[in-house]
N, CA, C and O atoms as CSV, one atom per row, in Angstrom:
chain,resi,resn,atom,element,x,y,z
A,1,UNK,N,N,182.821,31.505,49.388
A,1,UNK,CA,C,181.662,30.714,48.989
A,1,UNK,C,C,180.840,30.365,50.229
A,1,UNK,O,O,181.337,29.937,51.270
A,2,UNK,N,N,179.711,30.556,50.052
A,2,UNK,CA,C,178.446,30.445,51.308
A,2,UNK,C,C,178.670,29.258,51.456
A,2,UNK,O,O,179.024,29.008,52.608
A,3,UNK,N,N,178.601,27.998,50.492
A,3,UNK,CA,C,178.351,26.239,51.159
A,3,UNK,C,C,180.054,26.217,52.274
A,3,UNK,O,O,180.209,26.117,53.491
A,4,UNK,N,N,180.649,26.303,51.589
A,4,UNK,CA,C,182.260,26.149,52.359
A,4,UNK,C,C,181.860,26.972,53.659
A,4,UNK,O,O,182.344,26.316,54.581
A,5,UNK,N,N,181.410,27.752,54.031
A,5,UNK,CA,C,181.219,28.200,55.165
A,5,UNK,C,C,180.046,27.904,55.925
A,5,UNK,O,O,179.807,28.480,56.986
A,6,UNK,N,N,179.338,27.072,55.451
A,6,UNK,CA,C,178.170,26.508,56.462
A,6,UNK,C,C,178.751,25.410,56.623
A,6,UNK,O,O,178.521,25.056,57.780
A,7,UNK,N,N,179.679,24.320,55.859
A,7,UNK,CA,C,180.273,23.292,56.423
A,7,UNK,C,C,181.497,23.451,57.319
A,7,UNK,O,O,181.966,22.607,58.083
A,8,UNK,N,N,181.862,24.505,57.119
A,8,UNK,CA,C,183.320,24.400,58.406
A,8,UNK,C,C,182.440,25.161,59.250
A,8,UNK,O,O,183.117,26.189,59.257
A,9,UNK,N,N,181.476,25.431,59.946
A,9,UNK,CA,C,180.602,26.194,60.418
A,9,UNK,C,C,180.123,24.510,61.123
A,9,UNK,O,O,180.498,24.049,62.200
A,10,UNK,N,N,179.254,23.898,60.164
A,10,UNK,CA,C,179.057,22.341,61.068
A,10,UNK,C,C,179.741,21.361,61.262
A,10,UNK,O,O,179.132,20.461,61.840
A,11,UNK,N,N,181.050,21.099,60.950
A,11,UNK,CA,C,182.491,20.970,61.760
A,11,UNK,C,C,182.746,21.269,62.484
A,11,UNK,O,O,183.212,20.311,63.100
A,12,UNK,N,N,182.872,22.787,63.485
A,12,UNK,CA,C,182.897,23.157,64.400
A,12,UNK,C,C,182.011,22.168,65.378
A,12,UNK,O,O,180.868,21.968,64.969
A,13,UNK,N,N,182.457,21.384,66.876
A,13,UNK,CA,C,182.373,20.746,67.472
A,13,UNK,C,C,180.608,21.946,68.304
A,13,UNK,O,O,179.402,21.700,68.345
A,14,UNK,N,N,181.325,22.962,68.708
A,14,UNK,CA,C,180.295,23.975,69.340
A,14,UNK,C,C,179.383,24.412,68.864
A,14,UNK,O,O,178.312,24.490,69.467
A,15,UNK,N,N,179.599,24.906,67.381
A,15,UNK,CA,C,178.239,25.202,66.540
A,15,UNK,C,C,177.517,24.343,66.193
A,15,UNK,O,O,176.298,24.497,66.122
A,16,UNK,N,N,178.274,22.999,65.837
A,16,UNK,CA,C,177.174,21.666,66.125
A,16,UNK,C,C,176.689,21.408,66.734
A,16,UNK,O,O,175.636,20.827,66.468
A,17,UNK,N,N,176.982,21.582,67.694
A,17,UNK,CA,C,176.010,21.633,69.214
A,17,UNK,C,C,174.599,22.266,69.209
A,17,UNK,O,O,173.535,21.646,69.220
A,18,UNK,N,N,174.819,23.985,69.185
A,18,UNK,CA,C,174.375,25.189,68.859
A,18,UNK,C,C,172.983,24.324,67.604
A,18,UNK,O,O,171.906,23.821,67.921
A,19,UNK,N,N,173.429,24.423,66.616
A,19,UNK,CA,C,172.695,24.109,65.644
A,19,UNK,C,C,171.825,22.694,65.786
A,19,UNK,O,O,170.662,22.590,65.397
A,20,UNK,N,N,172.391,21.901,66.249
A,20,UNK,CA,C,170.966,20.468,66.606
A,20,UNK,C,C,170.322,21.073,68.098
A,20,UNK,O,O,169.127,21.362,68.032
A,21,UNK,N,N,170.897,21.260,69.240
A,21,UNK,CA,C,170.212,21.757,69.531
A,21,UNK,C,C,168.313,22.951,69.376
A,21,UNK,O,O,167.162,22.862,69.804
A,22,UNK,N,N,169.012,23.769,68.628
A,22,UNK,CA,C,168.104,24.683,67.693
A,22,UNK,C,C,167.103,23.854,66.795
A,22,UNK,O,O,165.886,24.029,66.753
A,23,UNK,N,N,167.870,22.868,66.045
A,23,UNK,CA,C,166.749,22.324,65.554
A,23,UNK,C,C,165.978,20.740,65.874
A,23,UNK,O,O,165.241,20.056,65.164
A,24,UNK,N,N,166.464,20.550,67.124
A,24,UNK,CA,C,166.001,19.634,68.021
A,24,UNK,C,C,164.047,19.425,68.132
A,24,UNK,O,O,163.239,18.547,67.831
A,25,UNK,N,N,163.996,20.916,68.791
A,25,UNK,CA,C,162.330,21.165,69.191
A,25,UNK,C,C,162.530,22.508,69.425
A,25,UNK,O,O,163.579,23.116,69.215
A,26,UNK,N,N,161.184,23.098,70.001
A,26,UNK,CA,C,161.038,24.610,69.831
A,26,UNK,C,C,161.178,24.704,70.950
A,26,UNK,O,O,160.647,23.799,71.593
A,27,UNK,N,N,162.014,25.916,71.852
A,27,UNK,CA,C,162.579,26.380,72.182
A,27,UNK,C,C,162.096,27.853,73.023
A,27,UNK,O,O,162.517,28.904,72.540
A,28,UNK,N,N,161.425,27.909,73.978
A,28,UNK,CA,C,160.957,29.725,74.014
A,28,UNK,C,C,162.494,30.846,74.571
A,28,UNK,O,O,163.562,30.368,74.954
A,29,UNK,N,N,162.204,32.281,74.473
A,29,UNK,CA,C,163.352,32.915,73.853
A,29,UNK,C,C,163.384,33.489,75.471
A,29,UNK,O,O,164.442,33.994,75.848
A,30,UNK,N,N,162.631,33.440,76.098
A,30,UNK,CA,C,163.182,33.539,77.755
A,30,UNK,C,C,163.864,32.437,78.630
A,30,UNK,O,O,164.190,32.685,79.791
């Protein structure tokens, strides 16, 4: 199931990171 895996996905201590980061502010790709 897709939801069960985006929540142990934002559980992960690192991908939480990863992910507010990202959606913090914009970001350029260099």
């Amino acid at each position: 199931m897709i939801e069960a895996e985006i929540f142990r996905a934002l559980a992960d201590p690192t991908r939480r990171a990863v992910y507010e980061r990202l959606t913090a502010s914009e970001m350029s790709v260099s």
